[in-house]
C-alpha positions in Angstrom: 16.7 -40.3 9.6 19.0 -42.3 7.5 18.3 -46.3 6.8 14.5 -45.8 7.7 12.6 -48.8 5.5 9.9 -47.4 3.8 6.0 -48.9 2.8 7.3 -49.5 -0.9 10.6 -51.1 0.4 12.7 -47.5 -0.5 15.3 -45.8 1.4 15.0 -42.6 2.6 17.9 -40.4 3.1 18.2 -37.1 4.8 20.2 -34.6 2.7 20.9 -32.2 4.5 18.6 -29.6 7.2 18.6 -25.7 7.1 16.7 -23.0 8.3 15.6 -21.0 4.9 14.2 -17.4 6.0 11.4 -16.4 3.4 8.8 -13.9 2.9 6.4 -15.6 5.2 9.0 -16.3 8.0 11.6 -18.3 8.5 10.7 -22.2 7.7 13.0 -25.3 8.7 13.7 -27.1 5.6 14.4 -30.5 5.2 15.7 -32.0 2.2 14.8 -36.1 1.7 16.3 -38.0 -0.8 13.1 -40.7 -1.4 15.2 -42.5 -4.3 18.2 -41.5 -6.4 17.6 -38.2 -7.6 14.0 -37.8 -6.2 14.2 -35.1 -3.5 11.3 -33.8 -1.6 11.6 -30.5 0.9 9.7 -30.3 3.7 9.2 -26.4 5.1 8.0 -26.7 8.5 7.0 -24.8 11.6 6.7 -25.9 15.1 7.3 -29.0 17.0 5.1 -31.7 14.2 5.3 -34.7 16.7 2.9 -33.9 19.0 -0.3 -35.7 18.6 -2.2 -32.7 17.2 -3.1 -33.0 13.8 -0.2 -31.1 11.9 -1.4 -28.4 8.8 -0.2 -29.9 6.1 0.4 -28.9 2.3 1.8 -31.5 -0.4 2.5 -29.7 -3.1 3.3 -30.7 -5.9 6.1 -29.0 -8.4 4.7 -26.9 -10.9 8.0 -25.0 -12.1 5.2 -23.1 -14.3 3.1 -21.8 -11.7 5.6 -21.9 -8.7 8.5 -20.1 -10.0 7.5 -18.4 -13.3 4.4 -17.8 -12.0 2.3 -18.9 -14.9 -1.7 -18.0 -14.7 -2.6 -21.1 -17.2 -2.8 -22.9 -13.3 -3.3 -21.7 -9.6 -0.2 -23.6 -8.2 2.0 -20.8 -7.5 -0.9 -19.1 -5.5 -2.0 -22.6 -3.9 2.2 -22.8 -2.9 2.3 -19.1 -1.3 -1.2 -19.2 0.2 -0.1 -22.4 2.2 3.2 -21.2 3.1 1.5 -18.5 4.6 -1.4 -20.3 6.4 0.9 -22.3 8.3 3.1 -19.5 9.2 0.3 -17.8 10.3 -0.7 -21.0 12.9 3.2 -21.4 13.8 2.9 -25.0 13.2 2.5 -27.2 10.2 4.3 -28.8 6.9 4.5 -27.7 3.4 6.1 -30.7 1.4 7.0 -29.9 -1.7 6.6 -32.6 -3.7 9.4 -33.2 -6.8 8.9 -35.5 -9.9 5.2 -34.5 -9.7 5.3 -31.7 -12.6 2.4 -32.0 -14.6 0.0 -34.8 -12.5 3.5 -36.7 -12.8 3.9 -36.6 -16.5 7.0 -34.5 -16.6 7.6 -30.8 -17.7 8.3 -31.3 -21.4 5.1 -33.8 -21.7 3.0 -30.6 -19.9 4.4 -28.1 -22.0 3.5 -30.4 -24.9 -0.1 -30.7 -22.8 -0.6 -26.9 -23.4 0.1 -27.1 -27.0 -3.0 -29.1 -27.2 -5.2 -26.9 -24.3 -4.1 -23.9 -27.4 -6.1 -26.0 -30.0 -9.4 -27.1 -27.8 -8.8 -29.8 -25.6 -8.8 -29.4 -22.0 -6.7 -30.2 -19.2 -7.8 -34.0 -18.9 -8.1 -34.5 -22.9 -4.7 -33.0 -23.8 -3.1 -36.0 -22.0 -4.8 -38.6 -23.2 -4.5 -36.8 -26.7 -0.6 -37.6 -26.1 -1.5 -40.8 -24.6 -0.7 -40.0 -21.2 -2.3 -40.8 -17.9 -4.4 -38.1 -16.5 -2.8 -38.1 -13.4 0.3 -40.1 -12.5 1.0 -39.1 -9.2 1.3 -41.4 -6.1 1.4 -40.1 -3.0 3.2 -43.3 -1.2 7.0 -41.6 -1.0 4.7 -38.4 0.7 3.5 -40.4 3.4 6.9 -42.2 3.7 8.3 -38.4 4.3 5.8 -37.7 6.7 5.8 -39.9 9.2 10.0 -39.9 9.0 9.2 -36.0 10.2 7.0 -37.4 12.9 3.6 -37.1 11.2 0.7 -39.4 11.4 -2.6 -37.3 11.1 -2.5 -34.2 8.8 -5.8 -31.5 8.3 -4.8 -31.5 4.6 -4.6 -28.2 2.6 -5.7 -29.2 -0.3 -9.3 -29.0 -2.7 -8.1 -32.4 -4.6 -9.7 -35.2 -3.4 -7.1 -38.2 -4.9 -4.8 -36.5 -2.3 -6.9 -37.1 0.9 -7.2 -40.5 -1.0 -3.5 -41.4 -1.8 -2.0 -40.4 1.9 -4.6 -42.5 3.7 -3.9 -45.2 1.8 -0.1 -45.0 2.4 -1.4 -44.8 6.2 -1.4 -40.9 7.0 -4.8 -39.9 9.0 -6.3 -37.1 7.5 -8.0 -35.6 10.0 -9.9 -32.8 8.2 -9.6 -31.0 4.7 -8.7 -27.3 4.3 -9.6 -25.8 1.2 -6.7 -23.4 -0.9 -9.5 -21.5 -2.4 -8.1 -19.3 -5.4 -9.2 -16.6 -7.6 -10.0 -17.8 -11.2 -8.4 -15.8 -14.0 -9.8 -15.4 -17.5 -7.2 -17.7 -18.3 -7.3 -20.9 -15.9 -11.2 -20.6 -15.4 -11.5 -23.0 -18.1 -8.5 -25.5 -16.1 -10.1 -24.8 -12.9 -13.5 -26.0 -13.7 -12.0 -29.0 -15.4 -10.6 -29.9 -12.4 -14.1 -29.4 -10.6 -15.9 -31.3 -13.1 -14.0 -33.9 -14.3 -11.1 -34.7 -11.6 -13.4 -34.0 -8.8 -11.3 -30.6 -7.2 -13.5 -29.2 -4.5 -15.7 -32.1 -3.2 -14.7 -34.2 -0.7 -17.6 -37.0 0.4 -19.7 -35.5 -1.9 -19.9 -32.3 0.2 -18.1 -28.7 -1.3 -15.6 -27.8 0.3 -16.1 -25.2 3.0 -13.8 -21.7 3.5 -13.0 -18.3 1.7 -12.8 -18.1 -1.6 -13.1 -15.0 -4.2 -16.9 -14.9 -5.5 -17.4 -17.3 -7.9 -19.4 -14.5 -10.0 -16.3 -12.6 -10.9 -15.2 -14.5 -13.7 -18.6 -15.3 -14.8 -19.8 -11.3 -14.9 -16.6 -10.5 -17.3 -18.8 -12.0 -20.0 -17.0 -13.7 -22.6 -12.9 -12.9 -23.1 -12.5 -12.5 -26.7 -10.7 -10.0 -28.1 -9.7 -8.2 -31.0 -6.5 -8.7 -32.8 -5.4 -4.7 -32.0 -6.7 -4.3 -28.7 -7.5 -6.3 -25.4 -10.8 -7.0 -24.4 -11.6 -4.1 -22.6 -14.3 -4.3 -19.3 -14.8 -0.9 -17.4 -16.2 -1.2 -13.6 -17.1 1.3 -11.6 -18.9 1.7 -8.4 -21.7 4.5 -8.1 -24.3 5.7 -6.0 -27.9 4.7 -6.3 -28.0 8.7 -8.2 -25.4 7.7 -10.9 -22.8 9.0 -9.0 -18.4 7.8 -8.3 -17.9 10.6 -6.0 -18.7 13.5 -3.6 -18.5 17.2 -5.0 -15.1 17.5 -3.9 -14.1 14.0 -4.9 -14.5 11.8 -2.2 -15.0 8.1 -3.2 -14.2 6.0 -0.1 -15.9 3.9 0.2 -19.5 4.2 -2.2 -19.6 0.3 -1.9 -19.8 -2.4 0.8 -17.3 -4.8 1.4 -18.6 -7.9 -0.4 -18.7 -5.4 -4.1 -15.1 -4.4 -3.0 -13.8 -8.1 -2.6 -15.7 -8.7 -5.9 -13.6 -6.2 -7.8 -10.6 -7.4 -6.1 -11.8 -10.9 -7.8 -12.4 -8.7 -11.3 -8.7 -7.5 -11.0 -7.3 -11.1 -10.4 -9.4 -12.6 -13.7 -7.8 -9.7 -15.9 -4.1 -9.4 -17.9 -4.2 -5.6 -16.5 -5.9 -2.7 -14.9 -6.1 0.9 -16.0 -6.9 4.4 -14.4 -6.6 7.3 -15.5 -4.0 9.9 -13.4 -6.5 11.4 -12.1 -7.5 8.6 -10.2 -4.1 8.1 -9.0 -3.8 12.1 -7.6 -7.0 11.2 -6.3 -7.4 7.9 -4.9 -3.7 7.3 -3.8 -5.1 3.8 -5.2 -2.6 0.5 -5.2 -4.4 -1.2 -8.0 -3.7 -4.7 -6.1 -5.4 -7.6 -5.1 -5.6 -7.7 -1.1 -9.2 -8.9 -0.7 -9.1 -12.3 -2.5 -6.4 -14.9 -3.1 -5.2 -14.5 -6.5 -2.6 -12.7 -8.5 -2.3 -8.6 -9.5 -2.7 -8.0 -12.8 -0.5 -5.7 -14.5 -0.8 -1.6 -13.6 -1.3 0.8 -16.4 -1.5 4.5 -15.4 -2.6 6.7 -18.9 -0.5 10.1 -17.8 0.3 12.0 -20.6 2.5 14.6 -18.9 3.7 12.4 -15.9 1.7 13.7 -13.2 2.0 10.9 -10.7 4.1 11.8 -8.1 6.9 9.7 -7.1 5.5 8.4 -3.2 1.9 7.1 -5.0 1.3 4.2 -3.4 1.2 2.0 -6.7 5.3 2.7 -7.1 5.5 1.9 -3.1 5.4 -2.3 -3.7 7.7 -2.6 -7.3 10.4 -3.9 -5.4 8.3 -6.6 -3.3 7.6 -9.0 -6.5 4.4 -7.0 -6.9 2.8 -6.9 -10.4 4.9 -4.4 -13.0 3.5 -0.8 -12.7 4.0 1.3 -16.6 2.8 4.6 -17.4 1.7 5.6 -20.8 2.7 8.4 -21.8 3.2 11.3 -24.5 6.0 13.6 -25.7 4.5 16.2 -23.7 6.1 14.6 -20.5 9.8 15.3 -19.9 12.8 13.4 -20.2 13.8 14.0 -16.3 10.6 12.9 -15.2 10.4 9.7 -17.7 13.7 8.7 -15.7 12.0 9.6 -12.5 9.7 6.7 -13.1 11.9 4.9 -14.4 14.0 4.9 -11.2 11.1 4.1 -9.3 11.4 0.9 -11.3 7.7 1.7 -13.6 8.0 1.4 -16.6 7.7 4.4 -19.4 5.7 4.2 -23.1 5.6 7.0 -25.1 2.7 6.8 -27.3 0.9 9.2 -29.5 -1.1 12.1 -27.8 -5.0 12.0 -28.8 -8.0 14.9 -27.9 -7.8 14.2 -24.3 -4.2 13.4 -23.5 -2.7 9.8 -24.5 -4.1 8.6 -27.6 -6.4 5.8 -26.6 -6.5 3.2 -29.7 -2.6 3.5 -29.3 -2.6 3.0 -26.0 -4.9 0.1 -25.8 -2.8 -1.7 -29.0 0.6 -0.9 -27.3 -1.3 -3.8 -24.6 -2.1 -6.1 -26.9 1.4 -6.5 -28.4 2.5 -6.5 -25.8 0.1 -9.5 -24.5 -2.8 -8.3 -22.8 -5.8 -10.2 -23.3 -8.3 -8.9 -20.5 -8.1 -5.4 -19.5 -10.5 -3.9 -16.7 -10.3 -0.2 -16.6 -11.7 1.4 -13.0 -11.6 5.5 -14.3 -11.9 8.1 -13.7 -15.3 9.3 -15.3 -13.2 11.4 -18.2 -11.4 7.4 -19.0 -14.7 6.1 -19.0 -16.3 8.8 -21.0 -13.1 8.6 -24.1 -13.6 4.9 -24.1 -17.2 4.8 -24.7 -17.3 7.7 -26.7 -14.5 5.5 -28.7 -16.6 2.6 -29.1 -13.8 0.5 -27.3 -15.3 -0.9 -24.5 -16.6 -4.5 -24.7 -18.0 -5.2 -21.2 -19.6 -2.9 -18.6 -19.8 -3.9 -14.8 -21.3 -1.5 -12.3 -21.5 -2.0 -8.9 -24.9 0.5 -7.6 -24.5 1.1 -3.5 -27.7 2.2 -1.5 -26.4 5.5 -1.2 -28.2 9.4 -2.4 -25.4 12.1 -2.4 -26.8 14.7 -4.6 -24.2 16.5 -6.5 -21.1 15.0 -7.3 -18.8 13.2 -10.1 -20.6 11.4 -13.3 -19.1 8.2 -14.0 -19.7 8.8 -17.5 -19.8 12.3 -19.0 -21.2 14.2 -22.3 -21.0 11.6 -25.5 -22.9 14.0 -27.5 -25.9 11.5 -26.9 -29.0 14.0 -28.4 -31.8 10.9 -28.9 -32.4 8.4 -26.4 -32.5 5.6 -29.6 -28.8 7.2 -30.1 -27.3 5.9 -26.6 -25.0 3.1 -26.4 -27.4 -0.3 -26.2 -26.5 -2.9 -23.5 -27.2 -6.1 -23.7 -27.1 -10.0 -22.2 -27.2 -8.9 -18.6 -25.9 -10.7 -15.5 -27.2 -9.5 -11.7 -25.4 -10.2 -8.9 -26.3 -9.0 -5.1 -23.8 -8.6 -2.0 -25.3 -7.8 1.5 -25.7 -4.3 0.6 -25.0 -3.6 -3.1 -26.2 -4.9 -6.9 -24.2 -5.7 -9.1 -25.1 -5.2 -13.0 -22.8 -6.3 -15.9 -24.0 -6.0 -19.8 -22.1 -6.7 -23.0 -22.1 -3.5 -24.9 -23.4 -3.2 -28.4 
């Protein structure tokens, strides 16, 4: 590959091969010097020089989002998703793209960048605020990569449109577009519809791009993320029967919803900072409190246990060593120092907070979050969780997914809040519908 002229006049070197075995499979890696101290890696699969159109990523580095796993982007999960896509086919490219941090303004410059997203401006004005180009990326040294790893036509994985743009201009065929849908998180929603709106992300030949995604409701039924300075915005969801009810008499729950409401709570799970049950609903459940049905990240898992109760092979301690989300009990002093170590082995993580009427005290436990930097949290039960919080008057957001289902007697989702006047009950308000297949799907702000 060495002394291979390039479109710009360039010469490409070939640093050195290796295979690099990952979590998706083992990719052959190619490192290609494009210019003194620009290097671009290639992960591939298969035999590329056939003349099959080749799956191909270009990536570009996002240290952020790809290694520190940032959620102010949806790089990291773009990265992972595409790794995986084309080790699923057995064929195809990921080239990660180096010098392209930021649209190509650099990692200090888009650090600086989020300074200004803090104080207003979005992702497009906070570079020209620093008078930077929106996007300085070319995608010339790409194609020049490409086709020195045998490729001439790509279908593209990709939702930016510039892209498709830049590698046919350098003369790579792009024989198709293949979206890298990703869940939107309370935090990037606003970066992700800037993208849509303003850079174009998601249209191609003025046509939206086809393929899976995470329903684009989920953000939109959390309402609006504000929250307090002591506690995280707080959002319970629940699935119940069309009788108001989260469970059979002896406590079944699986599943009361159809498969599009349980993808939408997957969706709920990857907009939040974190996601809380109650241990009942871990003894119960055996729940993971992950995001499996849509592509986007798992938030944080809180467990409120005030005495430790979660046995050690639950399901949400089975993943902690796989770079799963961070899994901490709160606790009280009425749990034991052997069995604080227990979790603590199992690599959760332990707070001991103050103990309130029904176990961990909840305004403690909700203001232990915040400082420690959740925003967002969505809270899925059990009824007596969802009962304490309203009760509490801490719940901002209410989501309920109803499934056309009559089972009679069986588990409230919300229990006695000494309610005695109909003009006493808690008032909902600004509501958002949304309908799957089979279920409906209500959210209200509560008042």
């Amino acid at each position: 590959m060495t002394g291979c002229n390039t479109v710009h006049d360039n010469l490409l070197q070939e640093a050195v091969r290796v295979v690099l075995p990952t979590q998706f499979g083992e990719f052959d890696v190619t490192a290609v010097e494009v210019r003194p101290g620009r290097v671009y890696l290639a992960l591939a699969r298969g035999d590329l020089s056939t003349d099959e159109p080749v799956l191909t990523r270009v990536h570009s580095e996002c240290l952020t989002g790809d290694a520190l796993t940032s959620l102010r982007c949806d790089c990291g999960i773009q990265l992972r998703l595409a790794l995986s896509r084309i080790a699923a086919e057995g064929r195809g490219v990921v080239l990660y793209a180096t010098g392209h941090e930021g649209r190509g303004i650099g990692l200090l410059n888009k650090l600086r960048a989020y300074v200004e997203q803090d104080e207003g401006a979005d992702t497009v004005d906070a570079n020209l605020r620093l008078g930077l180009p929106v996007d300085d990326r070319s995608y010339i040294e790409a194609a020049d990569v490409l086709r020195e790893l045998g490729v001439a036509s790509v279908r593209l994985l990709t939702n930016n449109p510039d892209k498709v743009q830049g590698l046919e201009a350098a003369g790579i065929t792009v024989e198709g577009v293949e979206p890298l849908r990703t869940a939107a998180h309370a935090r990037n929603v606003g970066y992700l519809r800037t993208k849509e709106q303003r850079l174009g992300h998601g249209d191609t030949a003025g046509e939206e791009l086809p393929g899976p995604a995470a329903p684009p409701e989920a953000v939109d039924l959390l309402g609006t993320v504000d929250p307090p300075a002591d506690r995280p915005y707080l959002v319970l969801k629940y699935a119940q029967t069309l009788d108001g009810r989260i469970a059979t008499g002896v406590g079944d729950s699986k599943w009361i919803s159809g498969e599009e409401e349980r993808a939408l709570s997957h969706a709920l799970r990857a907009a939040c900072d974190a996601i809380m049950v109650g241990v009942g609903t871990v003894l119960r459940d055996d729940c993971r409190l992950n995001v499996r049905l849509v592509p986007g990240a798992s938030p944080l898992r809180v467990v409120l246990d005030s005495t430790l109760r979660s046995p050690s092979e639950a399901l949400l301690f089975g993943d902690l060593s796989d770079g799963a989300a961070p899994t901490v009990l709160l606790t009280t002093e009425r749990s034991t120092e052997a069995d604080r170590q227990r979790v603590r082995d199992l690599g959760a993580g332990i707070r001991v907070l103050p103990e309130g009427p029904g176990g961990v005290d909840l305004k403690a436990a909700l203001k232990q979050l915040r400082d420690e930097g959740v925003r967002s949290l969505l809270v899925e039960g059990g009824a007596q969780v969802i009962t304490s919080l309203l009760s509490a008057g801490l719940v901002d957001r209410i989501i309920v997914g109803t499934a056309p289902r009559i089972i009679g007697a069986g588990t409230e989702a919300v229990g006695d809040l000494g309610v005695a006047r109909v003009t006493d009950g808690i008032v909902l308000r600004n509501r958002s519908v949304h309908l799957t297949t089979d279920d409906v799907v209500t959210a209200w702000d509560v008042t």
